[in-house]
N, C-alpha and C positions, 0 to 999 in steps of 0.2 A: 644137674648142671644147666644153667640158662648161661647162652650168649646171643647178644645182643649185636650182630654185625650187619658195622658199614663197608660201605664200598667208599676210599677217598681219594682226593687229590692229595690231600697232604694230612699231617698232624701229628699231634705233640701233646707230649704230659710232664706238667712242671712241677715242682715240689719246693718246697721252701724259697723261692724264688728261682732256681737253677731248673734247664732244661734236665730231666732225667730220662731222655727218648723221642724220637720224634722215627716218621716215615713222610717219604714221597709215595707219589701212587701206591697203593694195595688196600688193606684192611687193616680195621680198628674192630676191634675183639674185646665189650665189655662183658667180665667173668664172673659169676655168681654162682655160687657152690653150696650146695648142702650135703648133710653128715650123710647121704645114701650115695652119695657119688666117689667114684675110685679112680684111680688111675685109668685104668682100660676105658673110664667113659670119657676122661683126658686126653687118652692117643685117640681114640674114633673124633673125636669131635675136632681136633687138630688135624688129622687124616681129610676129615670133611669141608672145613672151611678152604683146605688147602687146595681140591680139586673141585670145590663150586663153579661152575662154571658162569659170572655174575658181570664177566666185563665183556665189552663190545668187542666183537671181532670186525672186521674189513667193511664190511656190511651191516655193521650198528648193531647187529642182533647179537645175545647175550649167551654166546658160545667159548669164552676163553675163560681161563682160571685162574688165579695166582702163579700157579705151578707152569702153568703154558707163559705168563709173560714172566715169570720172575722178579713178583714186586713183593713187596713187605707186609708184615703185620705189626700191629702195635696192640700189646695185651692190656689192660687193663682189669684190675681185678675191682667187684663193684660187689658187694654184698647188697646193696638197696634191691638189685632184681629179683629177690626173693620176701620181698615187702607186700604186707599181709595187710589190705587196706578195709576186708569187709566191715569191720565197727571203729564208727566214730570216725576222727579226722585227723590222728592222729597212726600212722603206720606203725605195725609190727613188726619185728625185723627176726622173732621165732625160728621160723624159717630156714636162716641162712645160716650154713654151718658154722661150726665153733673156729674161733680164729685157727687153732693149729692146723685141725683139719682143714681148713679153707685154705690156707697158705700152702701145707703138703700138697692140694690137688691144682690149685693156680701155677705153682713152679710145676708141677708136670705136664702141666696144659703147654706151661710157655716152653718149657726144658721139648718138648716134643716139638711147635711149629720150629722153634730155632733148629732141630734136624730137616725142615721141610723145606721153608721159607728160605729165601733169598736171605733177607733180614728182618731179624725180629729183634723187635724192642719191649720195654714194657714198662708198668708204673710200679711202686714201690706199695710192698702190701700193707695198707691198714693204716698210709699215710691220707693226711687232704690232701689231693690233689686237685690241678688245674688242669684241663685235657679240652685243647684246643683241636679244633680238625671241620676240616671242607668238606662234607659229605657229597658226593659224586652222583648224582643223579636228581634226589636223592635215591638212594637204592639201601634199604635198611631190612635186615632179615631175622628175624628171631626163631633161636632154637632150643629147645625144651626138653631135657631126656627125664622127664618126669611124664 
């Protein structure tokens, strides 16, 4: 599983023209899955973004977490993070698990922060999407359980 997380003021993911999610302050959770990844690396990585401690406390320094202010998350499910660019110029997307499996481990990624999180939103899988968002610093953290 790779995620790709921000720290934001705001953001939103639209789909066919219609809002389908949006947050105020917290995090934006881009998801990318392949066929080695299970549930159990779904709840630790939900578990983990939950208690990163990535936002400013009193004194600017980056000691609070979602969990200590009670802000949001917004999922996004993104197969491209597992795009295989060593030949040519043209990306390989190999990689990135099979849709069913990707979607079974995306709903449990998001099914798990919505237990954690204040609120969780998220984007619709396998749709275009439009995913607008302020990143917050910027403060952008990538995570790799490969």
């Amino acid at each position: 599983m790779r995620i790709v997380l921000q720290r934001v003021s705001r953001a939103s993911v639209t789909v066919d023209g219609a809002v389908v999610g949006g947050i105020e302050n917290g995090l934006v959770a881009l998801v990318g899955v392949n066929d080695a990844d299970t549930e159990e690396i779904a709840q630790k990585y939900a578990e983990k973004i939950f208690k990163m401690r990535i936002f400013a406390d009193a004194d600017g320094k980056t000691n609070l977490s979602a969990a200590d202010l009670n802000y949001g998350v917004l999922v996004i499910s993104q197969f491209t993070l597992y795009a295989d660019t060593r030949k040519g110029n043209r990306p390989s997307f190999t990689n990135a698990g099979a849709p069913e499996h990707a979607k079974s481990i995306c709903d449990a990624f998001t099914d798990a922060c919505g237990k954690r999180f204040k609120r969780t939103e998220s984007g619709v899988f396998g749709a275009h999407m439009s995913v607008a968002l302020v990143n917050d610093g910027p403060f952008t953290i990538i995570l790799d359980s490969d």
